[in-house]
C-alpha positions as CSV (number, residue, x, y, z in Angstrom):
1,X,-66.1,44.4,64.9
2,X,-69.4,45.6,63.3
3,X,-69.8,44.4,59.6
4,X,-69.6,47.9,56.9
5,X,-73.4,48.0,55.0
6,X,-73.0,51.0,52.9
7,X,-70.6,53.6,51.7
8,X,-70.7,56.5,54.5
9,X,-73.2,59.2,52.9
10,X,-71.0,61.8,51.3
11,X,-68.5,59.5,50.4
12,X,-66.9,59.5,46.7
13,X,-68.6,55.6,46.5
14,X,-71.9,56.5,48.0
15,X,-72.2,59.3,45.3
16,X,-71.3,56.6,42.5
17,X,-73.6,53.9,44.2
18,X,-76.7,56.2,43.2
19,X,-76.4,56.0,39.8
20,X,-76.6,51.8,40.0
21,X,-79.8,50.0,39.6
22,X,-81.3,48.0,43.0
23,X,-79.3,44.7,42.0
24,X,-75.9,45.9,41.0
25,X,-76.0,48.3,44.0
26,X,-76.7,45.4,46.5
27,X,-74.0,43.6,44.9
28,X,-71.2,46.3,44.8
29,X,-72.6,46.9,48.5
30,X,-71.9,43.6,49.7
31,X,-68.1,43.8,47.9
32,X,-67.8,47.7,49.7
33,X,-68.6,46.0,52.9
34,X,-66.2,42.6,52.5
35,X,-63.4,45.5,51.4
36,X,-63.9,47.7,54.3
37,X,-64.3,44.9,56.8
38,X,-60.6,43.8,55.5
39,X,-59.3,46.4,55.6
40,X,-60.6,47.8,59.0
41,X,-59.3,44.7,60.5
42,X,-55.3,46.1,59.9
43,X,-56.1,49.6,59.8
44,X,-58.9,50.4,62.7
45,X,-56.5,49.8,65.7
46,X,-58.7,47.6,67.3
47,X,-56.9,44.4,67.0
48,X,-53.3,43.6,67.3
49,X,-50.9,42.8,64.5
50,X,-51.4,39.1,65.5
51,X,-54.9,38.9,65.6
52,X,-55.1,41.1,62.4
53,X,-52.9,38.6,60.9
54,X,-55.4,35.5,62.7
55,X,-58.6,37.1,60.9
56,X,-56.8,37.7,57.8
57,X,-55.9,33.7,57.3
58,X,-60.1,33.2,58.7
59,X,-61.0,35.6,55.3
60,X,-58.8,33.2,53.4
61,X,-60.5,29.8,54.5
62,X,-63.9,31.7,53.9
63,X,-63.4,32.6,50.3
64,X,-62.2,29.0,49.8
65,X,-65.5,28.0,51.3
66,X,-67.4,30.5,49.9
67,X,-66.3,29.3,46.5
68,X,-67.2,26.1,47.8
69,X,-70.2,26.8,48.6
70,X,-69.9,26.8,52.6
71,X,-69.4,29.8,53.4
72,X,-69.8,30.5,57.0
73,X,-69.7,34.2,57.8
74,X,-72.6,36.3,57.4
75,X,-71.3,38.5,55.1
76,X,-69.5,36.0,52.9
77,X,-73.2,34.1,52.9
78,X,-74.3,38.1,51.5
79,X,-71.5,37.9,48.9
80,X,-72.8,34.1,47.8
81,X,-75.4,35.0,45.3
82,X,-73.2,38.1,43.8
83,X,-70.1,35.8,43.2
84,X,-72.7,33.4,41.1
85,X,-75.1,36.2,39.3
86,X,-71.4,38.2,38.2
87,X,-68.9,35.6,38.4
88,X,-66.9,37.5,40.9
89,X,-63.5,36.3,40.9
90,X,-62.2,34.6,43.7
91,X,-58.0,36.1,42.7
92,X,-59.5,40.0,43.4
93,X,-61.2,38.7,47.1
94,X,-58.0,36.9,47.9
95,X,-55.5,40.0,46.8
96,X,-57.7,42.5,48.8
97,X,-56.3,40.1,52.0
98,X,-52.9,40.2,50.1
99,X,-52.9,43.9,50.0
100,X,-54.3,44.8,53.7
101,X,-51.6,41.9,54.7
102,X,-48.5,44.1,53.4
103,X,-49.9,46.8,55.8
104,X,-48.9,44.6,58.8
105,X,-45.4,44.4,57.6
106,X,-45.4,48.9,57.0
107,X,-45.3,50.8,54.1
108,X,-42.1,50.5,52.5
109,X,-41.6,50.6,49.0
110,X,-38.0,51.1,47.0
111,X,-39.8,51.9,43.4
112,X,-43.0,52.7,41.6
113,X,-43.3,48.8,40.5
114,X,-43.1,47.9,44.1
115,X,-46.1,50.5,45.2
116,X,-47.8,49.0,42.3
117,X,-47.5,45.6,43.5
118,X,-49.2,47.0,47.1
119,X,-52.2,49.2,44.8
120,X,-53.3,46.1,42.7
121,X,-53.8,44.5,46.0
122,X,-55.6,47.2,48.2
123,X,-57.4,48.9,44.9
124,X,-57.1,47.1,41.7
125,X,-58.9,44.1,43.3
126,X,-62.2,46.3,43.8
127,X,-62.1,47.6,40.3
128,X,-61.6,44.1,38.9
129,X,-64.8,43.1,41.5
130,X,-66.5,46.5,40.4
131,X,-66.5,46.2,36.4
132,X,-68.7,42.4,36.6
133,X,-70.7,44.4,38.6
134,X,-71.1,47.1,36.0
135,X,-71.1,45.0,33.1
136,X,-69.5,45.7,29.7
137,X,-70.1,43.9,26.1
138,X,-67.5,45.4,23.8
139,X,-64.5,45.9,25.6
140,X,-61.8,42.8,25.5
141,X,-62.3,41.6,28.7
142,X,-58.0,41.7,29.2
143,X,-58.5,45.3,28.5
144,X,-61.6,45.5,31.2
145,X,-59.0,44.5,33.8
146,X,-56.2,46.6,32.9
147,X,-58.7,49.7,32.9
148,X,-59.9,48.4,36.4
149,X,-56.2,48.0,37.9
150,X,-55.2,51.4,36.3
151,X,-57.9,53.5,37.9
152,X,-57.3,51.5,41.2
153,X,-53.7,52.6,40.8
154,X,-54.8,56.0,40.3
155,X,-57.8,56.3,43.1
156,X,-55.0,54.9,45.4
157,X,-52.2,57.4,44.4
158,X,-54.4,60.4,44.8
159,X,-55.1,59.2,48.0
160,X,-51.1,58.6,48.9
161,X,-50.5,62.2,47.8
162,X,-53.7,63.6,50.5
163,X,-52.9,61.4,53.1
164,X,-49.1,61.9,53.2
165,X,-49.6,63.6,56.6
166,X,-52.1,61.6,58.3
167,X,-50.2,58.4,56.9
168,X,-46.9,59.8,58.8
169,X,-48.8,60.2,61.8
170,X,-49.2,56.1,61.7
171,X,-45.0,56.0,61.0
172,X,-46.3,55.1,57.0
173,X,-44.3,56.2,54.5
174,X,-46.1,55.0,51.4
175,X,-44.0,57.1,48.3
176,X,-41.3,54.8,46.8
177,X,-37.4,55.4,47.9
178,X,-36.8,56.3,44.5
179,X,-39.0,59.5,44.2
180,X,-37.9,60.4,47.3
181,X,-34.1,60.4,46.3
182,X,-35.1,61.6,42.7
183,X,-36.8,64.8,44.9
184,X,-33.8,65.1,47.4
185,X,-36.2,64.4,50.0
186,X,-35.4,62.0,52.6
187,X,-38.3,60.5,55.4
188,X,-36.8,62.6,58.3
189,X,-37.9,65.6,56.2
190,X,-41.4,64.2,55.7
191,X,-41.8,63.2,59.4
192,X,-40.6,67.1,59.9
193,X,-43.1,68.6,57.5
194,X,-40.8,70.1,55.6
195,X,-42.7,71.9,53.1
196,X,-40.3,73.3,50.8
197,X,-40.0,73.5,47.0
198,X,-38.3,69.9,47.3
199,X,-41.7,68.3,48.4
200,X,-43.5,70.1,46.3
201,X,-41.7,68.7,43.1
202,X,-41.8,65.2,45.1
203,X,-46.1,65.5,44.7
204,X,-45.8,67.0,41.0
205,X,-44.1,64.1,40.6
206,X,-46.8,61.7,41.6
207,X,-49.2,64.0,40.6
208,X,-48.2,63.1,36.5
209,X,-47.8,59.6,37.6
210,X,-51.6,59.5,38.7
211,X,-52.5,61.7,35.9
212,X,-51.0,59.3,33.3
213,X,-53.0,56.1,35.1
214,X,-56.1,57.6,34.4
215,X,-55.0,58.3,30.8
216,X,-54.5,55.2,30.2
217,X,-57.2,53.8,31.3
218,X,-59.6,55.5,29.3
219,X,-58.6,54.7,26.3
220,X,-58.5,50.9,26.9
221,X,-62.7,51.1,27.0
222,X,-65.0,51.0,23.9
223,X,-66.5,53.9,23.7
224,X,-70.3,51.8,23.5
225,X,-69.1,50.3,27.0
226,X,-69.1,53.8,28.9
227,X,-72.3,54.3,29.8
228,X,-72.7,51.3,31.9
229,X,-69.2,51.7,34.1
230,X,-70.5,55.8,34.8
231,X,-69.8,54.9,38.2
232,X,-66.2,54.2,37.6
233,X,-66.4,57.0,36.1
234,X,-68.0,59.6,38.6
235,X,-65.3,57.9,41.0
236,X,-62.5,58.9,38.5
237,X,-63.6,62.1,37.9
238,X,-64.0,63.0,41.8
239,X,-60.5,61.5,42.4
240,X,-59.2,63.8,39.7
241,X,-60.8,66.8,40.3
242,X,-59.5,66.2,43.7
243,X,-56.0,65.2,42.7
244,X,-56.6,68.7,40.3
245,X,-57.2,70.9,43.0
246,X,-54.6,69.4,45.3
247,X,-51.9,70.4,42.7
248,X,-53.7,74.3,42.4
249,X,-53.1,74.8,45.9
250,X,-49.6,73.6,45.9
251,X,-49.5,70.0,47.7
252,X,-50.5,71.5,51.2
253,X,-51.1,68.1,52.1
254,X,-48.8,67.4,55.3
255,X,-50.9,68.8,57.8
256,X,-54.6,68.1,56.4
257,X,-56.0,66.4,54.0
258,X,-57.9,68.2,51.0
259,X,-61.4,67.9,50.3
260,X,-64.2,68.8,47.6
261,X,-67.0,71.1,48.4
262,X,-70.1,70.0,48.0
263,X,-71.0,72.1,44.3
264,X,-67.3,71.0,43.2
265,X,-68.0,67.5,43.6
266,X,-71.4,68.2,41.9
267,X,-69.9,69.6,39.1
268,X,-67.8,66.8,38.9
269,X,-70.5,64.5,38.5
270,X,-72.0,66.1,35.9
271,X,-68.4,66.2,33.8
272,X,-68.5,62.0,34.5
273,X,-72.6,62.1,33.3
274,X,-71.8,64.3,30.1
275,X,-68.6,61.8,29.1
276,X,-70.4,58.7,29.6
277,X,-73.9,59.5,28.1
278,X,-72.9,62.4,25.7
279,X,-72.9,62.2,22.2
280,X,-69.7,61.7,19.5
281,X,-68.6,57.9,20.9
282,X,-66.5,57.5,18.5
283,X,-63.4,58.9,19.2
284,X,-61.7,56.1,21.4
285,X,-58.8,58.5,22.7
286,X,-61.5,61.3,23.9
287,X,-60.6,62.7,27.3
288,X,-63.2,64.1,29.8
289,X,-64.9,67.9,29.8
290,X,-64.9,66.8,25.5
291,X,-68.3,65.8,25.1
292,X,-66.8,61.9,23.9
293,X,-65.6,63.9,20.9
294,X,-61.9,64.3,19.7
């Protein structure tokens, strides 16, 4: 399996990449490409749930070796001098395997808490690897993390809610029993597309749930700290916009999945620019499209 280098152009982290300098870039490139690698090996088809489950326990050994200082794959000898110039830590590597190893068991999740426990595996762990990267002075580094693991919860909810439909075509149902029942929607009438006023509730349901993720992670960041982690935030705001217009055109989200135009996503980018770099920092609660102001 070929090893990831860069985000794909046009991707939501390709666009965030460009506003890194050369060294943080190369290091969040090196993380992308450990990430995707993971993760391709359950989700690519190419290798059988065994063997997924074989290279899985290799990634394991390596980040003990890595930390060592033995690494032995190429890409884990690329992640070497990252880990030491950010102090990467070694929990987020180990719960991206965590994560990408629940996959191998399918997506089956009774509550919200349970989903959780899957995000903070397959998304918190790249925030909490993407913030050292970043760098922040201000903000407690306890409420660092928790920002990171809430916008990984919320990138990876938006993307439940636009991949319902291409997730059912690989028998994965990733929305918790409990919204389900709470809906009156049951799995057969997801696997039948049944789009009806039931499923759209079900989405508007997750939709606030995603919505109030990245609500609260905004306000755990000093205000001085938001200039440096404008990449989180372009990400955030393209996830939003997208989780936004998603909810405008009703949750048409079982047979394709929704994407931004190119001037949309623009637009978007500039929202993330004016909220990190604009002036009035001082209100701590300010929410994007406000300038920073209350």
């Amino acid at each position: 399996m070929s090893e990831p280098t860069a985000p794909e152009r046009g991707s939501n982290f390709f666009t965030a990449f460009r506003f890194l300098p050369r060294a943080k870039r190369e290091a969040l490139g090196a993380v992308y490409a450990y990430c995707r690698l993971i993760d391709d090996l359950v989700d690519s088809g190419a290798l059988t749930r065994a063997q997924a489950a074989e290279q899985l326990e290799f990634w394991r050994g390596e980040i003990a070796r890595l930390y060592a200082g033995r690494p032995t794959h190429p890409l884990a000898r690329r992640l070497r001098p990252h880990v030491e110039a950010y102090r990467l830590p070694r929990e987020a590597f180990l719960e991206m395997i965590r994560g990408c190893a629940m996959d191998l068991e399918g997506a089956a999740y009774a509550t919200p808490e349970a989903l959780e426990d899957y995000m903070r595996g397959v998304a918190a762990s790249v925030g909490w690897l993407a913030v050292e990267i970043f760098g922040y002075r201000h903000t407690p580094p306890a409420d660092m993390r928790a920002f990171a693991t809430l916008f990984g919860y919320a990138f990876q909810l938006t993307n439940i809610i636009r991949d319902v439909g291409a997730d059912l075509e690989l028998g994965r149902v990733y929305i918790p029993a409990s919204d389900l029942e709470a809906a009156g929607v049951s799995r057969r009438d997801l696997a039948a597309r049944r789009y009806d006023p039931a499923f759209q509730a079900l989405m508007a349901r997750l939709y606030e749930r995603a919505k109030d993720y990245y609500r609260r992670a905004r306000v755990l960041v000093d205000p001085r700290d938001r200039a440096g982690l404008l990449p989180a935030e372009i990400m955030a705001h393209v996830y939003e916009g997208l989780l936004d217009d998603m909810r405008q055109d009703g949750f048409r989200v079982l047979f394709g999945r929704h994407t931004l135009s190119r001037w949309r996503k623009l637009m978007l980018v500039g929202r993330a620019c004016i909220y990190c770099w604009g002036p009035g920092k001082k209100c701590k609660n300010a929410m994007p499209g406000t300038g920073g102001t209350c």
